[in-house]
Each structure stands twice: as C-alpha cells, then as structure tokens.
N, C-alpha and C positions, 0 to 999 in steps of 0.2 A: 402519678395518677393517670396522664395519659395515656403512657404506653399501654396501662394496663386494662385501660377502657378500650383502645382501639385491640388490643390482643383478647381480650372477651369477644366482641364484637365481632373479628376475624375467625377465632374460634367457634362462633354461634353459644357462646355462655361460657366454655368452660375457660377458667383462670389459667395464664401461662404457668407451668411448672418444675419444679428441678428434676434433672435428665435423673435417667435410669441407666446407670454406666454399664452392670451385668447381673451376674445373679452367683449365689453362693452355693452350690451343689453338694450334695453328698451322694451320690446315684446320677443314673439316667438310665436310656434304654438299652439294651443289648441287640446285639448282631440277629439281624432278622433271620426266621423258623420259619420252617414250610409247614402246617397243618397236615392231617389226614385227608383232608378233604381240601387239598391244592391253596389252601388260605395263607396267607403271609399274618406274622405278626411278630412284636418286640416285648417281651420282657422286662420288667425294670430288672437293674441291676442296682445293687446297694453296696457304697465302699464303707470304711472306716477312715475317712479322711476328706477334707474340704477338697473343694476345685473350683479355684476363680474362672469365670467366662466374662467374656463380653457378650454384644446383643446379636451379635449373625451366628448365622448356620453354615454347615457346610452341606455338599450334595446329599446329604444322606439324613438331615434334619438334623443332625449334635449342636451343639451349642460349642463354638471355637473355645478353646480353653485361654484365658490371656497368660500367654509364654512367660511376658515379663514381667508382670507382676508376681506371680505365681513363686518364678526362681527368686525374686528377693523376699519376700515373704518367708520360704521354706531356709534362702538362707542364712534369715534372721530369726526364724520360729519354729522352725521346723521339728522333729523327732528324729532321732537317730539312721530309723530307717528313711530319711528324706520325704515322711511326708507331714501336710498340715493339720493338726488336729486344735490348734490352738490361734486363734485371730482375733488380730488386737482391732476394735470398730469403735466409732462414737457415732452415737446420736443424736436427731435434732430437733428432738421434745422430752419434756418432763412428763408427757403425758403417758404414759403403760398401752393407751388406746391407741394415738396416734400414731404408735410404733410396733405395732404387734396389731392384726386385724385381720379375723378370724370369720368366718361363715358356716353352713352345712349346707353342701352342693352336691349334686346329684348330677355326675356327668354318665353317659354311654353311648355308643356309639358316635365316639369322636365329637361328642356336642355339647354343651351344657341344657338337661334337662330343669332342673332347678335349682334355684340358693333361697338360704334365708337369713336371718339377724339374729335370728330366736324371737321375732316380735311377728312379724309378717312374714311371708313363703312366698315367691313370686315363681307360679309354672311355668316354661318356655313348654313342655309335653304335659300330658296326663300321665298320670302315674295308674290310669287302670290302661291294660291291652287294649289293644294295640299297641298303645303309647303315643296318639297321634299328637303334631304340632300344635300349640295354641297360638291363632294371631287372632288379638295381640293376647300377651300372656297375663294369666288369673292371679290375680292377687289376693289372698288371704290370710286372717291371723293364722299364727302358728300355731298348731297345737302338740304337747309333749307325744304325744300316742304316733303321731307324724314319723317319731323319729326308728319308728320299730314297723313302717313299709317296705314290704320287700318286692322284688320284681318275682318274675313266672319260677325263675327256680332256684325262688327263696331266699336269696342275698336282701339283705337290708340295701336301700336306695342310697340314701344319704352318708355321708361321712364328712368330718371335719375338716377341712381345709382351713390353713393359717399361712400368711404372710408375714413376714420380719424384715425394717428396711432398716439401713443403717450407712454409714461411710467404713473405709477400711484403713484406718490407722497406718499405714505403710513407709514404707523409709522416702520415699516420694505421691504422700496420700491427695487424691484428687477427691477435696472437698464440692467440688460445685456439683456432686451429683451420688447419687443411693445406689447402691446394692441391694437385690431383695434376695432371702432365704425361702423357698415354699415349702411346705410341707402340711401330712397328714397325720402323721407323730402323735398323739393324743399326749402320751409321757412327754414330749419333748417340747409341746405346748404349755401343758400345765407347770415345766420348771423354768419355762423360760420366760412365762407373765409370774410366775413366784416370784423369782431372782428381781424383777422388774420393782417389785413392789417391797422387796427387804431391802433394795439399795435406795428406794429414795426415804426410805424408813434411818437408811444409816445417814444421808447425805442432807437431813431438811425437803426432798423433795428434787433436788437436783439430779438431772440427768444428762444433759447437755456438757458438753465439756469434761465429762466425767472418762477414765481409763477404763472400759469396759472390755472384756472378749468373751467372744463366741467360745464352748468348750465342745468338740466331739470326745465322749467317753462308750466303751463299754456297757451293759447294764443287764442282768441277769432276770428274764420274767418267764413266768409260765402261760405258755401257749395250748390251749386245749391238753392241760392238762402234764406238758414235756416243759421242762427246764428248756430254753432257749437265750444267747444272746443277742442283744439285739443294740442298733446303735443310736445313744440319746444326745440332745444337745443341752443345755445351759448356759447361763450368761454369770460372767463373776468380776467384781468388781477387784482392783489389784491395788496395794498399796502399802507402805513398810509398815505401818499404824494407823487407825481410824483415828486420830488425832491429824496426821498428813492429809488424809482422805477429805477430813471434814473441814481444815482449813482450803482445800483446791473448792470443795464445794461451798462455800461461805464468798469466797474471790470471785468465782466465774459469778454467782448472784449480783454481788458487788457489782461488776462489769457488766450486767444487761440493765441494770435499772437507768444507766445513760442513756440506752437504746431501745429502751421497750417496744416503742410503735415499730422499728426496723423487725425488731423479733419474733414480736406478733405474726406481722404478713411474710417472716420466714415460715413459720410454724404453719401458716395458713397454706402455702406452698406446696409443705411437707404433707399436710391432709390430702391435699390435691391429688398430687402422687401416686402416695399409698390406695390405690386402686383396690377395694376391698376384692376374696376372692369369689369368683364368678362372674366380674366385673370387663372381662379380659373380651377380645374383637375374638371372630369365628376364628381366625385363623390359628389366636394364639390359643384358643381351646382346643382346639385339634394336639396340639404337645402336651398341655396337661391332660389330656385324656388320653391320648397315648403312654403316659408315664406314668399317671394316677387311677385311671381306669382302664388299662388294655384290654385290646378288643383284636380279632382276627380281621385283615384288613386283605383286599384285592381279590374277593370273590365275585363280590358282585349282587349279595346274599343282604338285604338291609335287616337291624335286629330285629324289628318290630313285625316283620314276617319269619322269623324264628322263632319268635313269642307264638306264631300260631302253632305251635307243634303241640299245646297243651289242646287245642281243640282235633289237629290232625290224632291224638293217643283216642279221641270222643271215636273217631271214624274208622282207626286202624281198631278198635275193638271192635267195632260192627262185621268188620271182615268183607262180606258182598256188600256194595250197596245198588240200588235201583235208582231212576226219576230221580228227581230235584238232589236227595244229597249226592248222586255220583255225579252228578252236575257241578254241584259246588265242592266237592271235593277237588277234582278236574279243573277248576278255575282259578283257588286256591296252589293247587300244585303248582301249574303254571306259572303265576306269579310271585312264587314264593324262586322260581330258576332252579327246585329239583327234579323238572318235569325231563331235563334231560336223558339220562342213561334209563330212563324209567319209565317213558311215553314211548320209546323206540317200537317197545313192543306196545301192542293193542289194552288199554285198558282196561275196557272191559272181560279182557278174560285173565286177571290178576293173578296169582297163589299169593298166599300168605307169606312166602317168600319174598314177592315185588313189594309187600307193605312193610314187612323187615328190611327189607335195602334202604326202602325211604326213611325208614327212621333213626336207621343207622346213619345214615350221611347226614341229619338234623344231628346227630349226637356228636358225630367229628366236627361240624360246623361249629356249634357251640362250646363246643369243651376242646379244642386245638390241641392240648399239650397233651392232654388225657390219651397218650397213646399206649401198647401193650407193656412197651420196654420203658419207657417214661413216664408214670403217673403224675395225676396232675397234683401240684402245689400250690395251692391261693395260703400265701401269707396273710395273716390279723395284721390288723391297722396299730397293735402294741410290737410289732416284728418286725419294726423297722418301720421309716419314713415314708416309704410308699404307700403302706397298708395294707386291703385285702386285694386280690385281683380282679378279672374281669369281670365286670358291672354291665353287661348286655343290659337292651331295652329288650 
C-alpha cells in the first residue's frame, strides 16, 4: 500500500502500471512521396501478416520490428510461407471492456482534433472552418447525427479507433508487460468483441488463463460497390473438446479465489494501461495520424488554411475584385504561403489564368496522390485496418 501511495503521489494521481512491451501490427507506413506541389507524405501500407515491434523507432519514425521474438514465433507458428498469421496471447481480465477499448476520434493534421465514448465528445478543434484550437476543449453530450460530420471536402470526421492489449504466448513469453493491437477495422472490431463474448459464454466467464489467438484471415467485402479483399482479425479459443476447455476454465477460477484482492489491483493495473484511444501524448498522435489519417507533410501549408479555398472558389468566381475584398483576398493569400510564384507578379493586374494557378496548387496541396499518371485512392474503413485516407482539417 505504500509504495503505491508514494507512486500516485510521484506520479500526481496516476496509479503505477504494467509496461507496454510493443505493439502488434499488421501495416504501417510506406516509403515517403513527393507531392505535386513539393509536399512529402507516407501512405499506409497494409500486409497479411502480423509483426511484433517493440517501443523505439528508428531515424525514419518505423517502429523496430523485435528480431527475436518474431523468428520463434514464426518458427513455432508460422505458415508455410514463413510468415505470422496466427498468435497465441492471454489475457488479464475477464472483462470484454478492459480488454478491447474503443473510441470515435477525429484526428488531422497530425493532431487529435476529437474522441468520444458515445456518451460525451470532448473537442480539442472546432469542427466548423477554420477549425481553430479550443483551450481548454468543449465538452459535450454526444449526439448520433455527430457521427455523419464531415470536413470542407466532405469526408466524415470521425472514425472508429480500437485498442486490443494482451500478452504473447511465446516459447519464452514475457508476462510482466501487454502488447497493444490498434486498429480502425470496423469488421475486425465487431468479430473481435463477438469472439470475446462467445468464449466466456463457453468458459463461465473466464478469460484469464484461458488459450486464446489472435487470427489474421482473408475476407471478401464490397467496397463502393467492387468485390474486394480485405484483411480481418479475430480471436478463437483452442482446445481438443469443450469439455478440456471448461475444465482449464473451472481450475484457473479455482486458483484466483485464493488471491482475489492480488487480482483485483492486477486487473486494476490493466485498466490503467489500457489508455483508451485518443488518450495518447502529442507526440504519439503525430504516428497515429500519420498512419491512420495521412496528411501531406513538409510544405509549410497548415490544413486549416486550405480549408479556406472553399471561401478563396467565393473570390476566384468574382474574377476582378476592388477595395476591401482585394484586400483580403491578398492577406489571406499571403498567409495561406501560396502567395509565392503568384505575387511575383503585380496583383492587381491578375488574368484569370493567375486565379487558375492558385487553385491549381490548393488542389495538388490537398489531394497529393491525385496526380495524372496516379489517381488518387482513399481506401473505406471495411478495406482493411487503416481505413479511409487523408482527413485534412
């Protein structure tokens, strides 16, 4: 009891808790793009197969793959082609909540603009244009219509974010600390709190102690309309007969009722943890927004002044303007940094050419991939675990 007063205390409230040894991937980013318009930016990449990490990076922002674990895993579990699609984990609650914990977050431009619980919405932005910061941010109930907001060019804001922690079973498994799974999977959510909830259906409720794995499969959906595959996860409980099953889960109950109160302030531990998503420091928002919402990065261009280009279409339709709007149009330009290649010349004597240049480089700005020989592809949030693409403010 004392340590744990004096580690609140040091902490300023929060409870000591169990490490986060790495994270369980199925994707990450790809090899940075140059834009039309000179912007850098990463793509997610989506595999068919696990990849253990631990918690560093390397120079380039990846998450280290851990070497060793990895090669006993793959060659105790692996697939023919050498890779993982199958991993053996336990858990350290009976609770479906504790261990799967889920949000709808609204990140762009490298930030988290908002999450919610489905009870209350906490804004860190406003969700009308500009999009400026709120300090400190707005808290209010959620309302369903919420969930169908979209930014300036029509993306829904919000999308589902989930978290999955677990240990990894391994031929030398390190229990004193979680692995977390992230994902935006909508499918890969809904079968992996099901599975949750039909195994303590088979077990009395047990889940702790219990032979569970992660499964990456296959899984055939339609995407606007095209057959597509796409890659889901679930969770399945292993065992020669549910008779074997339900006796390991009738023993491990056996064995906590010795120890209840120790179990309890594990469990209590494990909430700690499980940092719901949105929850995460600026920094580690910066990777999920790179991964989960990418964005074109290294112009210099903030989104929430490429939001103004629905008011710059107000002005580029005027054609000439006089007084106060060429005024503000001109100040606007300025600080939006496309006044470059574009003020060189005299503004005031425009064509409607110099207002096509400018709207042209607002259009490579915001849509990067979208090039002649390239069109752009924003994958659905059912098309794999990343979701749809870039979510500008």
């Amino acid at each position: 009891m004392g340590n744990e007063l004096i580690a609140k205390i040091v902490g300023r409230g929060k409870l000591s808790s169990v490490v986060e040894l790495g994270k369980i991937k199925i994707g990450g980013l790809g090899e940075a793009r140059t834009s039309r318009a000179n912007t850098t930016y990463r793509m997610p990449q989506k595999h068919d197969y696990f990849t253990i990490t631990g918690m560093s990076r390397d120079a380039n922002g990846n998450l280290i793959e851990d070497t060793a674990l990895m090669k006993s895993l793959i060659e105790d579990y692996g697939d023919l082609d050498g890779r993982l699609r199958n991993l053996p984990i336990r858990v350290m609650s009976d609770i479906p909540d504790e261990i799967l914990v889920s949000r709808l977050c609204w990140y762009g431009n490298r930030s988290l603009g908002a999450t919610s619980d489905g009870q209350q919405v906490t804004w860190f932005r406003d969700p009308v244009q500009p999009y400026p910061e709120l300090k400190p941010p707005r808290v209010e109930p959620w309302r369903d219509e919420m969930l169908d907001l979209t930014n300036h060019k029509g993306e829904k804001i919000f999308k589902l974010h989930f978290i999955f922690a677990c240990s990894i079973a391994s031929r030398e498994a390190r229990f004193g600390g979680i692995y977390k799974f992230r994902s935006t999977s909508m499918i890969s959510f809904r079968q992996m709190l099901a599975g949750l909830h039909d195994i303590r259906n088979l077990t009395g409720g047990v889940l702790i102690g219990m032979p569970l794995w992660m499964v990456l499969r296959p899984m055939q959906v339609e995407v606007e309309g095209k057959p597509t595959t796409v890659q889901v996860v679930h969770l399945e409980l292993r065992g020669s007969d549910i008779q074997e099953i339900q006796q390991l889960a009738l023993k491990n109950q056996q064995l906590r009722v010795g120890f209840k109160q120790s179990m309890d302030a594990i469990q209590q531990e494990y909430r700690t943890v499980l940092a719901e998503p949105g929850a995460e420091g600026p920094g580690e928002a910066e990777f999920i927004a790179d991964e989960f919402a990418p964005e074109p990065q290294g112009s210099g261009h903030d989104y929430w002044k490429l939001a103004s280009a629905a008011w710059f279409q107000v002005v580029y339709s005027a054609r000439k303007l006089t007084g106060p709007p060429k005024e503000a149009f001109a100040v606007w330009l300025k600080a939006s940094g496309f006044d470059g290649p574009f003020l060189a010349n005299n503004h005031d004597q425009w064509t409607e050419n110099d207002y096509v240049g400018v709207m042209a480089a607002i259009d490579a700005e915001a849509n990067p991939s979208a090039t002649p020989s390239e069109p752009k592809v924003e994958p659905s949030s059912e098309a794999g675990e990343t979701g749809p693409g870039p979510i500008p403010f």
